[in-house]
C-alpha positions in Angstrom: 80.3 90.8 99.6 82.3 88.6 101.6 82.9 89.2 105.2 85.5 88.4 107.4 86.4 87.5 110.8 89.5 86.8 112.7 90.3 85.7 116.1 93.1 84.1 118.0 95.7 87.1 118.3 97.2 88.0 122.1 100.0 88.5 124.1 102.3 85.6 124.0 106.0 85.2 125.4 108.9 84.6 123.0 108.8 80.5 122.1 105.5 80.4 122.3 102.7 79.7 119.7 99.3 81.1 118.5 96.7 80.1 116.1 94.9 82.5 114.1 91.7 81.7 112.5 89.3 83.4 110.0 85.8 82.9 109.3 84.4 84.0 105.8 81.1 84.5 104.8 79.6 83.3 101.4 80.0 80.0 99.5 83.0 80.4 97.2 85.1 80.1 100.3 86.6 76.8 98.5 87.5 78.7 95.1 89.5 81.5 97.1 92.5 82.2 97.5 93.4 82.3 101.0 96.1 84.6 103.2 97.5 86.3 105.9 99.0 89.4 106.0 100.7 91.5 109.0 101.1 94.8 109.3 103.5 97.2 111.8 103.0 100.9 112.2 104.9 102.7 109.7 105.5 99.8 107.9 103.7 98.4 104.5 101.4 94.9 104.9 103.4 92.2 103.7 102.4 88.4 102.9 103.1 86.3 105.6 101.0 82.9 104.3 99.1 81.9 101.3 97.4 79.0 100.4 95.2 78.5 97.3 92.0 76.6 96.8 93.9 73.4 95.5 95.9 73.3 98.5 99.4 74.9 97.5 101.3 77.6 100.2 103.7 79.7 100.4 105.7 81.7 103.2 107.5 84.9 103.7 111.3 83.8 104.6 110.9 85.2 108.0 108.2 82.6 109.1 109.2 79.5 107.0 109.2 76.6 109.1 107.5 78.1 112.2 104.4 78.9 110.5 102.1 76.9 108.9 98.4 77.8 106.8 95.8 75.8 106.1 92.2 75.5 105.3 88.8 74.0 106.1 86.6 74.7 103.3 83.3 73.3 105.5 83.9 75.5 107.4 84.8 78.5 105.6 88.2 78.7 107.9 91.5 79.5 107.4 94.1 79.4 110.1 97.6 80.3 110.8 99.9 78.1 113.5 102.4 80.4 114.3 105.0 78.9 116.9 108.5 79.5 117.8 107.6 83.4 117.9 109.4 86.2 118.4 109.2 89.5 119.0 109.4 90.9 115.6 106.5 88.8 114.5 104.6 91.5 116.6 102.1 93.1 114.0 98.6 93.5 113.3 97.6 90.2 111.3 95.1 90.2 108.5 93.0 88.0 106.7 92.7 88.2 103.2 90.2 86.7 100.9 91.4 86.7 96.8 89.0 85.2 94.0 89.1 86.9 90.6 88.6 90.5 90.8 87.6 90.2 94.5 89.6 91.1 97.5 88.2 91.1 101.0 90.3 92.3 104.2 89.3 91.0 107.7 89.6 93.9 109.9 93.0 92.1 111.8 94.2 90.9 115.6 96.8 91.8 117.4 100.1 89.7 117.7 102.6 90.7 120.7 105.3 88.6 121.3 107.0 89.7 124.5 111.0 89.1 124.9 
């Protein structure tokens, strides 16, 4: 079982930046698979971020260039920069931990972006 824990969400005016950061438990962190998600009511999750255990990302369109993941496999932490934001990047974010036949969801922080 792999928990995990995100923090880092708020209220934050159009322009401005967040970081997201998620804490997972275990010690395969490093082999994972590593993302974040967002979710809007009535709306399905969708990728946002990705970045696997050698290092290699990828982005939704809608955030390319004003996001950015990355990792810290010492300390089992993945994190999201998210600047230049605007009010449709409102959502519940989630953290998402992928190895194998293993899939962990964080239980998510809210992202407002006020206009």
């Amino acid at each position: 079982q792999v928990q995990l824990v995100e923090s880092g969400g708020g209220l934050v005016q159009a322009g401005g930046s967040l970081k997201l950061s998620c804490v997972a438990s275990g010690n395969i962190f490093r082999l994972a698979t590593m993302g974040w998600y967002r979710q809007t009511p009535g709306k399905q999750r969708e990728l946002v971020a990705a970045i696997t255990s050698g290092g290699s990302t990828n982005y939704a369109d809608s955030v390319k260039g004003r996001f950015t993941i990355s990792r810290d496999n010492a300390k089992n932490t993945v994190f999201l920069q998210m600047n230049s934001l605007k009010p449709e990047d409102t959502a519940v974010y989630y953290c998402n931990f992928r190895y194998l036949y293993v899939n962990y969801w964080g239980q998510g922080t809210q992202v407002t972006v006020s206009s």
